[in-house]
N, C-alpha and C positions, 0 to 999 in steps of 0.2 A: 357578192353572194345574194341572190334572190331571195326575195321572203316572200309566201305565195297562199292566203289564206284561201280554203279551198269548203264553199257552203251548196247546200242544194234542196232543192224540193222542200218550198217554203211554205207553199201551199198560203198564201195569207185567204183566207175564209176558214180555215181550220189550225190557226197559230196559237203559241200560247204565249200572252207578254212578258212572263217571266225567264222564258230561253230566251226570247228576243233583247232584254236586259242585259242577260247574262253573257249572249255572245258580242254586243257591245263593249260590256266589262272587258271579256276575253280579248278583241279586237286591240282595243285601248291596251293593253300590259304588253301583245304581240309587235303592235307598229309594224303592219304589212309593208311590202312595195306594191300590192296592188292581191285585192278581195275577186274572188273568180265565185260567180255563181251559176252553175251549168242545169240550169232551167226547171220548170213548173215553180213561176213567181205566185200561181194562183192556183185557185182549185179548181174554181169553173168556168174559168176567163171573163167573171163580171166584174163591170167597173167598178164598182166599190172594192172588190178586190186588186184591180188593177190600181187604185186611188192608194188604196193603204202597202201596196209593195212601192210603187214611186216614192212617198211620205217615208217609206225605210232607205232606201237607196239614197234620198236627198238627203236624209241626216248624218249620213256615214263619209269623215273626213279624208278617207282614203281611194285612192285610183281602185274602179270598177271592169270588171269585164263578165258582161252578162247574157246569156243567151236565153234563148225559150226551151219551154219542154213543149209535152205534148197537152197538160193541161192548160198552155194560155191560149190555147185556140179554141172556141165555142164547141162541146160536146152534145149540145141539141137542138144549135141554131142550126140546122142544116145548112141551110141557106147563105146565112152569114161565112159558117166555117168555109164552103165553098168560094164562095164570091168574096170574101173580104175578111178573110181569116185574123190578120194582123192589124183590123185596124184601131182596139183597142188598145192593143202595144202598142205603136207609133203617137196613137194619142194621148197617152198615158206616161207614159217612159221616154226618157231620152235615151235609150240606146240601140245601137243599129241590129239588125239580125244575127250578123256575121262580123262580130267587133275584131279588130284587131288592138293590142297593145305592146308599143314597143317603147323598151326603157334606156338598150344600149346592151345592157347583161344577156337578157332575155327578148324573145318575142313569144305571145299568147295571141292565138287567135282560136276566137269561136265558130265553130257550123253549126247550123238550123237543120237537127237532122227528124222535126217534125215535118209530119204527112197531112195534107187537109182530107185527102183520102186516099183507101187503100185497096187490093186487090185481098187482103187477108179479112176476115172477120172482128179481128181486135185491130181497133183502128191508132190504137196507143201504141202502138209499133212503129220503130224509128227507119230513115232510111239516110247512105249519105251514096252519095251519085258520083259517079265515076266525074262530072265536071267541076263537084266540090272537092272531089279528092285530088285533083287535076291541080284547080287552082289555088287550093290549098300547098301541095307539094312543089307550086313553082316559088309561091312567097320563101316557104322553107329551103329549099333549097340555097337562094340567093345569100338566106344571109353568112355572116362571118363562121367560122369554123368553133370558135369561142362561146358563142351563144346559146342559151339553154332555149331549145326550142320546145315549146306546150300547145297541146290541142285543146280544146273544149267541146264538149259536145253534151247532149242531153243521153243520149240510149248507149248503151254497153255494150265494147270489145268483147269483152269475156265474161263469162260466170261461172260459180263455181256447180258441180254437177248436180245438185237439188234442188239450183236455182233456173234448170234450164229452159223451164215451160214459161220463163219468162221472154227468155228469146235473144239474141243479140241480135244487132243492129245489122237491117240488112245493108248488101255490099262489103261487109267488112274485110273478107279476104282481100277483093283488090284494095280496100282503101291501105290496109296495113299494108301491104308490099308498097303502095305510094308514098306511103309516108315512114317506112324504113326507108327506102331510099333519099328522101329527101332528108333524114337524121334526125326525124321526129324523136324527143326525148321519153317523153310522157303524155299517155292521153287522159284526160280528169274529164269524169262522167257522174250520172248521178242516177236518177230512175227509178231503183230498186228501194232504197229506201233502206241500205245497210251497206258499211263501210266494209273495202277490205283492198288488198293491193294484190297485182299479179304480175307477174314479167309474159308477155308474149312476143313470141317470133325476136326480144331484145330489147322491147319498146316496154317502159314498165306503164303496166293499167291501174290507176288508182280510181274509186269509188269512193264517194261521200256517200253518207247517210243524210236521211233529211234531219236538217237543221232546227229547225225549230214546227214542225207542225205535231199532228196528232198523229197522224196516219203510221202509223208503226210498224215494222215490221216485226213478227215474233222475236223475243228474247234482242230486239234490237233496238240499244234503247238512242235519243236525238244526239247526232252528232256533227263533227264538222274535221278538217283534218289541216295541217301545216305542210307545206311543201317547202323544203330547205336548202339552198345550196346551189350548184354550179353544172356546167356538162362531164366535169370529172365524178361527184360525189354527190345525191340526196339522200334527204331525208324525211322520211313521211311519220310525221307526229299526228294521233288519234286522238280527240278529247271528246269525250263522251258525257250528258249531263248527270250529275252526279248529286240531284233534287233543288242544290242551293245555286251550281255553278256548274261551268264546265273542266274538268278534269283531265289530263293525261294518263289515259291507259293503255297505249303499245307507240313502240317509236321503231321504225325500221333501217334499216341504212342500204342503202344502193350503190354501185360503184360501176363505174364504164372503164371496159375494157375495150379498145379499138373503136367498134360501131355499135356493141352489144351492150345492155346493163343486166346485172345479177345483185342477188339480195346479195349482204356480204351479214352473217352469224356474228 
């Protein structure tokens, strides 16, 4: 049974050290198989920013799988974001764009579904490309029938209807049809800045809230979530900061029926 600690939008230039404490504590009592952080390790993609999310990732005794959002790529280097968007992540971070991690139980792999630019005027709009979605669905596919397959990505499958001027991620019809078919389990996203779980087309969509920054969304207060369990059965645990520590306030349960998953009451 997988244990899948699930953080995001950490924003370090805007963190506060006492979440950062607290979800260490939290970390420490869970004992992941492996911490999933589905992107904006920074706020403005400067390296002292880049410097103080490395310093966090190095101190954490457990298997990592981390992606970018769309804040670690320069917002007014034009230039930079253009020409060499990544290359304070590579210089900073040891982790690839597009990580894979495989344990045996599970495999977790992340997409980079940041834009250096766009044809939209919010340029903080994600996109994943029919040859991520490609090559993503042939790794999935291969493996064993047994295996809880996980996506990561930064921008959102779904949201819920008053969240929609935020936007989902483009491409996403074919990418979902791709990765239904490949047996994708779950996709773990982040973005928004507020937790919540959704079943689409079969595939359950799970959101983190950000983990420890400032950046709030109304009535939402810092979170992080647990993913639990096998391709038969999850379970998605919420723990919300609760001023001294983080808390369990909603725990769901999921269950696969043939190809599909549905909350189960």
């Amino acid at each position: 049974m997988a244990t899948l600690v699930h953080i995001s939008d950490l924003h370090f230039g805007r963190t506060s050290p006492q979440l950062i404490d607290g979800l260490r504590r939290s970390l420490a009592d869970i004992e992941p198989n492996l911490v999933i952080i589905s992107g904006d390790l920074t706020q403005r993609a400067r390296s002292r920013e880049f410097q103080a999310a490395g310093t966090f990732l190095d101190s954490l005794q457990w298997p990592c799988l981390v992606i970018p959002g769309n804040h670690d790529i320069p917002a007014y280097n034009l230039a930079e974001r253009i020409i060499s968007p990544w290359r304070k992540w590579h210089q900073y971070l040891r982790y690839p764009l597009e990580p894979i991690m495989d344990n045996g139980s599970y495999i977790a792999l992340g997409i980079n579904s940041t834009r250096r630019f766009s044809s939209f005027t919010d340029w903080s709009r994600g996109r994943i490309s029919e040859a991520q979605s490609n090559t993503a669905a042939e790794i999935f596919i291969r493996q064993p029938a047994d295996k809880l397959r996980v996506l990561v990505i930064h921008h959102p499958f779904w949201l819920p209807r008053q969240y929609l001027h935020r936007h989902v991620i483009g491409g996403r019809d074919e990418a979902i049809r791709a990765m239904k078919k490949a047996g994708v389990d779950i996709i773990l996203s982040g973005h928004v800045h507020f937790a919540y779980n959704h079943i689409l087309e079969g595939l359950i969509i799970s959101h983190s809230g950000t983990t420890f920054s400032d950046r709030l969304m109304k009535k939402s207060p810092n979170s992080f979530n647990i993913v639990q369990g096998d391709r038969k059965s999850l379970t998605i645990e919420t723990r919300e900061w609760q001023g001294t520590a983080f808390a369990p306030v909603g725990r769901q349960l999921f269950v696969r029926d043939q190809d599909d998953w549905a909350e189960k009451s």
